[in-house]
C-alpha positions as MATLAB code, in Angstrom:
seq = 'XXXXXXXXXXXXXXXXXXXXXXXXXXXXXXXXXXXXXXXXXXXXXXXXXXXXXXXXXXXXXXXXXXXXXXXXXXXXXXXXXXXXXXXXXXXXXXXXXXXXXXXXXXXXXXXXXXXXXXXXXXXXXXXXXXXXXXXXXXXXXXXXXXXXXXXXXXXXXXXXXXXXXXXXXXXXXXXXXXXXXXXXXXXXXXXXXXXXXXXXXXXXXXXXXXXXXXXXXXXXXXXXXXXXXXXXXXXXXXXXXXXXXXXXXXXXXXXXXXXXXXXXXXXXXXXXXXXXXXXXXXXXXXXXXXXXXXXXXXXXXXXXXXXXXXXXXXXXXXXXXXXXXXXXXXXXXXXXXXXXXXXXXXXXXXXXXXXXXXXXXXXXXXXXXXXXXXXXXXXXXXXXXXXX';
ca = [
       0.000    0.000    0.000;
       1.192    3.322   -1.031;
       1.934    6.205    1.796;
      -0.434    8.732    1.062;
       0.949   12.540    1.114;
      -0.400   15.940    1.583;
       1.395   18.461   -0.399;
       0.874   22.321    0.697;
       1.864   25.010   -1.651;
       0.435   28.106   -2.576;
       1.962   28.076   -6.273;
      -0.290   26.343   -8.552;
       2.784   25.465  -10.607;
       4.572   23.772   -7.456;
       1.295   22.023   -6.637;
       1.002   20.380  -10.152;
       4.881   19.396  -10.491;
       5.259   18.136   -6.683;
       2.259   15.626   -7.397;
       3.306   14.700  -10.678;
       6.848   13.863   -9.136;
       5.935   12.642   -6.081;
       2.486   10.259   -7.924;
       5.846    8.689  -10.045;
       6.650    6.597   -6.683;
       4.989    3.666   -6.825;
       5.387    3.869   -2.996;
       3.628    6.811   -2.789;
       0.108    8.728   -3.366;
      -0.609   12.325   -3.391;
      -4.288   12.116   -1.567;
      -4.971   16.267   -0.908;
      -3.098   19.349   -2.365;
      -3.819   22.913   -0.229;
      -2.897   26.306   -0.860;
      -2.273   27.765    1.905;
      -1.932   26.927    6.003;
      -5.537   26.776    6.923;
      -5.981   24.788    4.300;
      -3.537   22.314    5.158;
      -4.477   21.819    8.936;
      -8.200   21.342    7.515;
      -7.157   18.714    4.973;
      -4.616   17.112    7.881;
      -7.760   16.661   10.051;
      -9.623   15.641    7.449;
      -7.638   13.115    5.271;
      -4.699   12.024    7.989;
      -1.962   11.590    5.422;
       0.857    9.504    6.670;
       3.508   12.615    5.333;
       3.173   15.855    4.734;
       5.526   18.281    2.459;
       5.250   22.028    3.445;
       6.191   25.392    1.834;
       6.654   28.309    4.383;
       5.552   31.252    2.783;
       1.522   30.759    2.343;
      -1.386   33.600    2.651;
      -4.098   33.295    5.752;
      -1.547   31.224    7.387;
       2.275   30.734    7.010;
       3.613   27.053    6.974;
       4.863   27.660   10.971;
       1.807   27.824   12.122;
       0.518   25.437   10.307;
       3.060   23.137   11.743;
       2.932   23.657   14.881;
      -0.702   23.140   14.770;
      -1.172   19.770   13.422;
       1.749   18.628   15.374;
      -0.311   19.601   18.096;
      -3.295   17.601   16.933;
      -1.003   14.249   15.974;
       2.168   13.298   14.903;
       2.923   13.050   11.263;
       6.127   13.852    9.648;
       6.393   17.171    7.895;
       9.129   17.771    5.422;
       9.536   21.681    4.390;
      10.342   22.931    1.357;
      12.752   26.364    1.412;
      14.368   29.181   -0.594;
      18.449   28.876   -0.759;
      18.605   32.187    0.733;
      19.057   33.402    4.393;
      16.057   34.177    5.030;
      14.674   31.411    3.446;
      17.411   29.343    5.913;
      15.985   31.395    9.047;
      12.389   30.442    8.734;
      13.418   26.884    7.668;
      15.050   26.459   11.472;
      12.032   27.855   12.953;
       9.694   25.118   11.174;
      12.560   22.505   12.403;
      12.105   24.090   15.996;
       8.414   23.788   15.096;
       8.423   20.153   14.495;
       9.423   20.021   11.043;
      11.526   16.516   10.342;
      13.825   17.456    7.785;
      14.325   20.152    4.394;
      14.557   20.011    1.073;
      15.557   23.409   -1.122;
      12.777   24.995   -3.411;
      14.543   25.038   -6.590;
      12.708   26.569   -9.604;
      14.757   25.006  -12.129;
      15.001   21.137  -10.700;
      11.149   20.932   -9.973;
      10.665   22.544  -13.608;
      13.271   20.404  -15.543;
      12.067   16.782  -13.507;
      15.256   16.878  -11.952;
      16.310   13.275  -11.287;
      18.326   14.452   -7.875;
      15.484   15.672   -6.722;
      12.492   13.105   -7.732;
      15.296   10.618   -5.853;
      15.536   12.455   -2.757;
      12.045   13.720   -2.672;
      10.587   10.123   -2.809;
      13.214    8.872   -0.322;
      12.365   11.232    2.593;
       8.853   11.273    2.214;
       8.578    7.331    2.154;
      11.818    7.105    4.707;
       9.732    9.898    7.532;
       6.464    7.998    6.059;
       7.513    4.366    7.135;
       9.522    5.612   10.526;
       6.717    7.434   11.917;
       4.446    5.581   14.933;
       1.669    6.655   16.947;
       2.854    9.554   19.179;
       2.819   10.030   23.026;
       4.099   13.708   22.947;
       1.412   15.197   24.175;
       1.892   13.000   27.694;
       5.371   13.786   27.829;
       5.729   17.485   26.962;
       3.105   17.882   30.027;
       5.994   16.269   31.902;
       8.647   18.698   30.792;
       8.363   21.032   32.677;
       8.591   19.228   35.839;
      11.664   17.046   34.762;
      13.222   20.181   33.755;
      13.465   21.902   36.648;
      15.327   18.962   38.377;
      17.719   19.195   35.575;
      21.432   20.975   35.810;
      20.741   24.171   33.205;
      22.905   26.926   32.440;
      22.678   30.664   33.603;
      20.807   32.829   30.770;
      21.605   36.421   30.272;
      17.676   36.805   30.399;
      14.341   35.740   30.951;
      13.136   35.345   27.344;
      16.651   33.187   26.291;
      15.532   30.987   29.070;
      12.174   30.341   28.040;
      13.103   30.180   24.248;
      15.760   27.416   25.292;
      12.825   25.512   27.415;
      10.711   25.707   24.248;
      13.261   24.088   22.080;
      14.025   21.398   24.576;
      10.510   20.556   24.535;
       9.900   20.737   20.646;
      12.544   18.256   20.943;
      12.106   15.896   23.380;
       8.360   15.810   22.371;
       9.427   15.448   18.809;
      12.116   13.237   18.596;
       9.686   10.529   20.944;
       7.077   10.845   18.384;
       8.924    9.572   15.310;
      11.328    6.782   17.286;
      10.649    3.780   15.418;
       9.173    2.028   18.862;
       5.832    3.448   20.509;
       7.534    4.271   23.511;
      11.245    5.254   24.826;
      12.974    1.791   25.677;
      16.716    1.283   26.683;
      18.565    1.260   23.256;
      19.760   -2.196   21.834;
      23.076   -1.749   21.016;
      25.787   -1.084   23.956;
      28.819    0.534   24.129;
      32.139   -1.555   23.436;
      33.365   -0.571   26.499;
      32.863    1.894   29.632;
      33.756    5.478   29.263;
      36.865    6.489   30.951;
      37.729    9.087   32.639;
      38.291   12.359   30.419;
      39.042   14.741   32.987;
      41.236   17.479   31.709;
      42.183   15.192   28.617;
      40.064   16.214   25.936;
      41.435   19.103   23.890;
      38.592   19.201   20.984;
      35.153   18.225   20.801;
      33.206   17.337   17.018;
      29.941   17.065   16.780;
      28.156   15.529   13.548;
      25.222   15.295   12.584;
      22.518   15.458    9.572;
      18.836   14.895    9.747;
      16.943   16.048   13.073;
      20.302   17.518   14.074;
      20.114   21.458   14.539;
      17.267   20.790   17.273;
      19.290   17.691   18.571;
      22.556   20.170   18.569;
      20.774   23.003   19.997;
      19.469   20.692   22.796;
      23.160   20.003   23.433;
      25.030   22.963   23.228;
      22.431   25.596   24.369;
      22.635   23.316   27.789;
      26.507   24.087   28.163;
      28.100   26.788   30.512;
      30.039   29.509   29.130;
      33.164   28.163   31.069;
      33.397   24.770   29.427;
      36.559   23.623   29.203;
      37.171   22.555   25.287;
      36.178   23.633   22.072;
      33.742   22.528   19.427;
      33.425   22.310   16.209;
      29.868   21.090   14.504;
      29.712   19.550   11.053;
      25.965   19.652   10.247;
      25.029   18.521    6.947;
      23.691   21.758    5.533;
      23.640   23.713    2.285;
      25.267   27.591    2.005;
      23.093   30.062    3.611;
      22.109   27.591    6.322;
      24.791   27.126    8.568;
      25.300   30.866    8.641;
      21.761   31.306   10.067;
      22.147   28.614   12.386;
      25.140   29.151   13.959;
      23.721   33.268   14.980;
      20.218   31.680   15.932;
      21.963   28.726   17.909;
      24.788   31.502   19.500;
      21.238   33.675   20.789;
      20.108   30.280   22.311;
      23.557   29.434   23.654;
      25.772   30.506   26.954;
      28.963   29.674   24.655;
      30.238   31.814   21.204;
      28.997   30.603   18.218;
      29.766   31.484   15.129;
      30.332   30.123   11.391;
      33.407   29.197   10.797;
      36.048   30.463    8.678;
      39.825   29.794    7.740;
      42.139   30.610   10.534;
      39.786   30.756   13.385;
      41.246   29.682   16.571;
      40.349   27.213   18.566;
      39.504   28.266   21.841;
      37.928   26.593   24.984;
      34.370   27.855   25.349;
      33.527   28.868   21.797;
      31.626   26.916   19.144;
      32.293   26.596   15.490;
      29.856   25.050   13.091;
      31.278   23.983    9.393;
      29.986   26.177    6.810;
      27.441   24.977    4.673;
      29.182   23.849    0.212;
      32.586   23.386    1.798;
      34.835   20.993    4.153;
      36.165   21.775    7.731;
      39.551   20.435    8.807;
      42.533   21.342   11.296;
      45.651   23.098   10.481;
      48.923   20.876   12.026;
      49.913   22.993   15.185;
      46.062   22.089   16.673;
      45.604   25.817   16.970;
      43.364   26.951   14.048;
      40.808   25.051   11.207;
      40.866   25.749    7.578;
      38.370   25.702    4.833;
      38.817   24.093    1.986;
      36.139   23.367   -0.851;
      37.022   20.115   -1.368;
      36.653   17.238   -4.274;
      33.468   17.039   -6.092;
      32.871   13.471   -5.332;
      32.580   13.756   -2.109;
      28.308   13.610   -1.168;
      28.620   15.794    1.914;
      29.585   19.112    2.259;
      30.475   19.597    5.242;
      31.659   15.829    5.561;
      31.889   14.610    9.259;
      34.330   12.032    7.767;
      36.419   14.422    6.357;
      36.736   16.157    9.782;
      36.698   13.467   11.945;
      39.401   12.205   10.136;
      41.174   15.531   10.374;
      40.840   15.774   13.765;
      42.137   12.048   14.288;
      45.277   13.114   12.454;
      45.791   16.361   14.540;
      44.327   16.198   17.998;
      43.981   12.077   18.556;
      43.365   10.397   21.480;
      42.981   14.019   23.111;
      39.298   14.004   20.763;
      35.852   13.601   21.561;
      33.875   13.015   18.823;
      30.134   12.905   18.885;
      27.310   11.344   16.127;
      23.867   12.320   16.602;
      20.924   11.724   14.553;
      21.020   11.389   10.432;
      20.254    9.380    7.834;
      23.252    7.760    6.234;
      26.645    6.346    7.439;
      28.802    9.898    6.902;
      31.093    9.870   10.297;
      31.473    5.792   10.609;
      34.780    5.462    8.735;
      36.004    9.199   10.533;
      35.222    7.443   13.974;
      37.097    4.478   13.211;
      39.811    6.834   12.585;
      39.975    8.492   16.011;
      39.365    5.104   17.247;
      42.486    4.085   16.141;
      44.190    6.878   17.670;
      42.675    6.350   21.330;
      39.382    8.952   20.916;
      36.663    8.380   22.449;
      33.279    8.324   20.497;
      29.685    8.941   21.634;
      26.789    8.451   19.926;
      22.659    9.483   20.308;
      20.441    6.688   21.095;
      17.595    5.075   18.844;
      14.392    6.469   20.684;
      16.035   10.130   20.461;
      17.004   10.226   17.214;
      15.077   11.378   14.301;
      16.609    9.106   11.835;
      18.600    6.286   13.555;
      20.966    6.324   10.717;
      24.290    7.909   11.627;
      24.278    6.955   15.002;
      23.509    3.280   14.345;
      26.633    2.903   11.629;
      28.948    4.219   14.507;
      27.575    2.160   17.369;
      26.760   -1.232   15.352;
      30.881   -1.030   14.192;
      31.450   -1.306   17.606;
      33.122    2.423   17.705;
      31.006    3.735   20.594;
      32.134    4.265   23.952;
      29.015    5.797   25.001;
      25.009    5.642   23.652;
      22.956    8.114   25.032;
      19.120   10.139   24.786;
      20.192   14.088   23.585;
      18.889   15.262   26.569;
      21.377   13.623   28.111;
      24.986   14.708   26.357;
      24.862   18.181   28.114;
      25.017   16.859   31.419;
      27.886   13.850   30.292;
      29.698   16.789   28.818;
      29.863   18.886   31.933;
      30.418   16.107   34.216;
      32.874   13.981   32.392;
      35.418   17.080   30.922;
];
């Protein structure tokens, strides 16, 4: 039986090519088509499609609101569609705040010319998010939030509003990333470490985080949890296009006690500050362990950033004196860059199943036996603080 989708998209020409291109899946089956938000929380109710792909910019009511009101109606996985440009990459990380799953760019000239790329990908994350997503208890355990939360270790804020905005986002993603775990309710993930963590106390010099799909709520729940005194730096390779990364790394530095910032070539590394990989191009480490450089890298390499490719860097550079850190993505990118710093004495931890968005990632690294630690994203703030 075919997963039946909801397209939303107030361009009548969008409307017609996404359900040409998306009816060419045998897998899947364009059921509803609306024009505008209202529209598409009507024909949610109405129809219950098991996926749902969303433009942002609508009249009557914008594709935010739109998601954050079914989501809070039932779980179904929402894939938005977005401009290349910043603003366009702005509003995009509010709908993935929102609830959102995962992106795909709004390009004129693939959806006119029946791009190939994009009929591949397009079919793959709506029937991937389609056949992941379960019945949801959010609802139960976002009323529990705000209870658990206040037991938990959380950073000073420089206001008010930053520490409500970070409570938000911690419930957007707890709340979300139970809903579309591939079992109906958290359980202990299957696969263990290889061994215990040791102790890392004052050994760890540099701390990567990858990540892809579900990852800038996953990293925000991480890093906005840090104090401003931790004691390494990090660098975040989050599979992201231009554009992106630049607006992520100021929204996630306004949500964040630490320094955040895109990076560029010959930033230092410095204890307390965050760097994410810019969006077209590859991250690595120059050889005194002191700066990164930016390089654009070979054309047959899929990612851009590449965890790999930094990973391995790092592996070269920093070694054992590494933490490296896979969270949720779809995909194996990271795997062969954590054997790598396994080799060299690192330690690697990775997100667990019931957390993760897509249990992709995460599952290459811990099912090649490279993980020292698995844990929920709620819980890497507090391992962080405790164990470095």
């Amino acid at each position: 039986m075919a997963y039946r989708v909801l397209v939303v998209d107030d361009s009548a020409f969008f409307q017609a090519r996404l359900k040409k291109i998306i009816s060419e899946s045998p897998g899947l089956e364009v059921v509803g088509v609306a024009a505008n938000g209202q529209e598409a929380i009507d024909l949610d109710e109405k129809l219950k499609p098991d996926v749902i792909s969303m433009d942002y910019e609508m009249p009557f009511v914008d594709g935010i609101t739109a998601v954050r009101t079914i989501l809070s109606r039932r779980s179904v996985p929402i894939v938005m569609f977005s401009s290349m440009t910043y603003e366009g990459a702005r509003i995009t990380l509010e709908a993935l705040d929102a609830g959102a799953v995962d992106f795909l760019p709004k390009n004129f000239a693939e959806v006119s010319n029946d791009s190939a790329v994009l009929k591949k990908r397009l079919h793959d994350k709506l029937i991937g998010f389609a056949k992941s997503a379960k019945p949801t208890i959010a609802r139960t355990y976002i009323d529990k939030v705000s209870e658990t939360a206040k037991a938990s270790p959380r950073p000073e804020t420089s206001s008010s509003s930053s520490s409500q905005v970070t409570l938000s986002e911690q419930r957007s993603s707890r709340a979300r990333s139970i809903s579309q775990s591939t079992a109906d309710t958290p359980t202990k993930d299957p696969i263990q470490p290889r061994r215990s963590s040791v102790n890392l106390k004052g050994k760890v010099k540099l701390v990567v985080i990858g990540a892809s799909t579900g990852g800038p709520v996953a990293v925000t729940e991480v890093v906005s949890r840090l104090p401003a005194n931790f004691p390494a730096p990090i660098v975040i390779v989050q599979h992201m296009p231009e554009n992106f990364t630049k607006a992520f790394s100021e929204r996630l530095d306004r949500q964040s006690n630490l320094s955040v910032k895109e990076a560029q070539s010959g930033d230092a590394l410095v204890a307390g500050e965050v760097l994410v990989a810019p969006g077209g191009r590859q991250l690595m480490f120059d050889k005194t362990g002191n700066k990164i450089k930016i390089i654009d890298g070979d054309d047959r390499v899929n990612y851009k950033p590449c965890v790999d490719i930094s990973f391995g860097s790092a592996a070269q550079i920093f070694g054992a004196s590494t933490l490296g850190i896979v969270l949720t993505g779809m995909g194996a990118d990271g795997c062969e860059g954590a054997r790598m710093l396994k080799q060299k004495g690192a330690n690697i931890w990775s997100q667990d199943e019931a957390s993760c968005v897509v249990y992709g990632m995460p599952a290459a690294v811990a099912k090649a036996g490279l993980t020292d630690a698995v844990l929920a994203v709620r819980d890497f703030s507090d391992k962080l603080i405790s164990d470095l």
